[in-house]
C-alpha positions as CSV (number, residue, x, y, z in Angstrom):
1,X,3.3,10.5,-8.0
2,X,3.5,11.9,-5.1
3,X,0.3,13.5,-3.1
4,X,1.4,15.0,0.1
5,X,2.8,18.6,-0.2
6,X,2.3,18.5,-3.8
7,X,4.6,20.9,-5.9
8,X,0.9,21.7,-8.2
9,X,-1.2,21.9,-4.9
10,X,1.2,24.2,-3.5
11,X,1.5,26.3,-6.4
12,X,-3.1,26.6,-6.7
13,X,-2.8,28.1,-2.6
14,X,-0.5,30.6,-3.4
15,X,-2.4,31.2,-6.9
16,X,-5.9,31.6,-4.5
17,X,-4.4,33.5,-2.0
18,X,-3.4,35.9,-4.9
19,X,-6.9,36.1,-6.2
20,X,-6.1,33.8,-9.2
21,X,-8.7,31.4,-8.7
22,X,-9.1,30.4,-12.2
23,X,-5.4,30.0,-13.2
24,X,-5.2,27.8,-9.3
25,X,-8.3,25.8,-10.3
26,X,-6.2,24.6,-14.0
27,X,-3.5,23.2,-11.5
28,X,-6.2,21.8,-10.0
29,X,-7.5,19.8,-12.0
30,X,-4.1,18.8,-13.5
31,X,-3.1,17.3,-10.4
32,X,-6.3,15.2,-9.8
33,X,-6.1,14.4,-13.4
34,X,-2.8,12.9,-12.7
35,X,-3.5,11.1,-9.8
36,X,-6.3,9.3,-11.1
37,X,-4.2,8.6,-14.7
38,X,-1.0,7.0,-12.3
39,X,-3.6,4.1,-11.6
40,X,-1.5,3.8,-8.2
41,X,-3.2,2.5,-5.1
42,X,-2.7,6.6,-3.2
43,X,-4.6,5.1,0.1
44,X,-1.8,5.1,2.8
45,X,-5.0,3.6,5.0
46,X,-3.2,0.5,6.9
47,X,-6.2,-1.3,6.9
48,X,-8.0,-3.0,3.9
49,X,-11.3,-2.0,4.4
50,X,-14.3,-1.8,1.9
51,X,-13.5,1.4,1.6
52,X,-9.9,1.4,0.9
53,X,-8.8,3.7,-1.7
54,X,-12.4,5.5,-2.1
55,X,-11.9,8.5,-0.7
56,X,-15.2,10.6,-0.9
57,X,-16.6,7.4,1.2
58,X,-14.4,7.8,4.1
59,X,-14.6,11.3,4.1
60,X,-18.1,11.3,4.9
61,X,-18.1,8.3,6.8
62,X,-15.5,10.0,9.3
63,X,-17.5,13.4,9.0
64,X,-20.8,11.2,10.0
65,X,-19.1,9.7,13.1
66,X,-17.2,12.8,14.0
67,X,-14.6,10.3,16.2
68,X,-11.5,10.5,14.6
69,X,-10.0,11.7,11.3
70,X,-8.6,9.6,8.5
71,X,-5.6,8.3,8.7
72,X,-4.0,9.9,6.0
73,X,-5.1,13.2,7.6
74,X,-3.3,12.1,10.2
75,X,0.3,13.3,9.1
76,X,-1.3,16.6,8.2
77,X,-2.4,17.4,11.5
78,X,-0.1,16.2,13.4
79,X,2.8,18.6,11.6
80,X,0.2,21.7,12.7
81,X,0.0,20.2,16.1
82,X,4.0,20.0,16.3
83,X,4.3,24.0,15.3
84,X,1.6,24.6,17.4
85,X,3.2,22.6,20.2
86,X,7.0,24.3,20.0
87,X,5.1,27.3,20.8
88,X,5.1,25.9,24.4
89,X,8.7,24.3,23.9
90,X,7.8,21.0,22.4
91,X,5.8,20.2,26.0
92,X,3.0,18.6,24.5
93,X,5.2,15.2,23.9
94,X,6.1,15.9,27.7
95,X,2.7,16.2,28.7
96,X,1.3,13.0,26.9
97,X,4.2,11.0,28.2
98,X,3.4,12.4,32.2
99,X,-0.6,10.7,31.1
């Protein structure tokens, strides 16, 4: 099962950004529906916290601290800071590194 770019979670934005909110929300649901029957650990967390795997708890406990995202928000972001980035040329890598 995969969860990251999701053919069904792909399919319910374009269905919402077509005004078909009702037909999006059916895909939904199917998808969480078939996450949760996989019975697969879907926490790509390296660490094995109490936590781990419970995904409305670290979501608010990140939102509470405001410090740092998730880690598997990480990814995400960091492919919309890499478009955002080769608007400049790819510098930002070249400005971390010069830090």
């Amino acid at each position: 099962m995969k969860i990251d770019g999701n053919e069904l979670c792909k399919r319910d934005l374009n269905l919402g950004k077509e005004g078909k909110k009702e037909e999006g929300e059916k895909l939904r649901l199917e998808f969480v529906n078939e996450v949760k029957a996989s019975g697969i650990d879907h926490c790509s967390c390296p660490e094995a916290c109490i936590h781990h795997g419970n995904c409305f708890e670290c979501v608010i406990i990140h939102r509470g601290h405001r410090d740092h995202l998730p880690f598997c928000f990480w990814d995400m972001v960091n492919e919309k800071m890499k478009g955002l980035s080769d608007l400049t040329e790819g510098s930002l890598l070249e400005h971390n590194e010069e830090k």
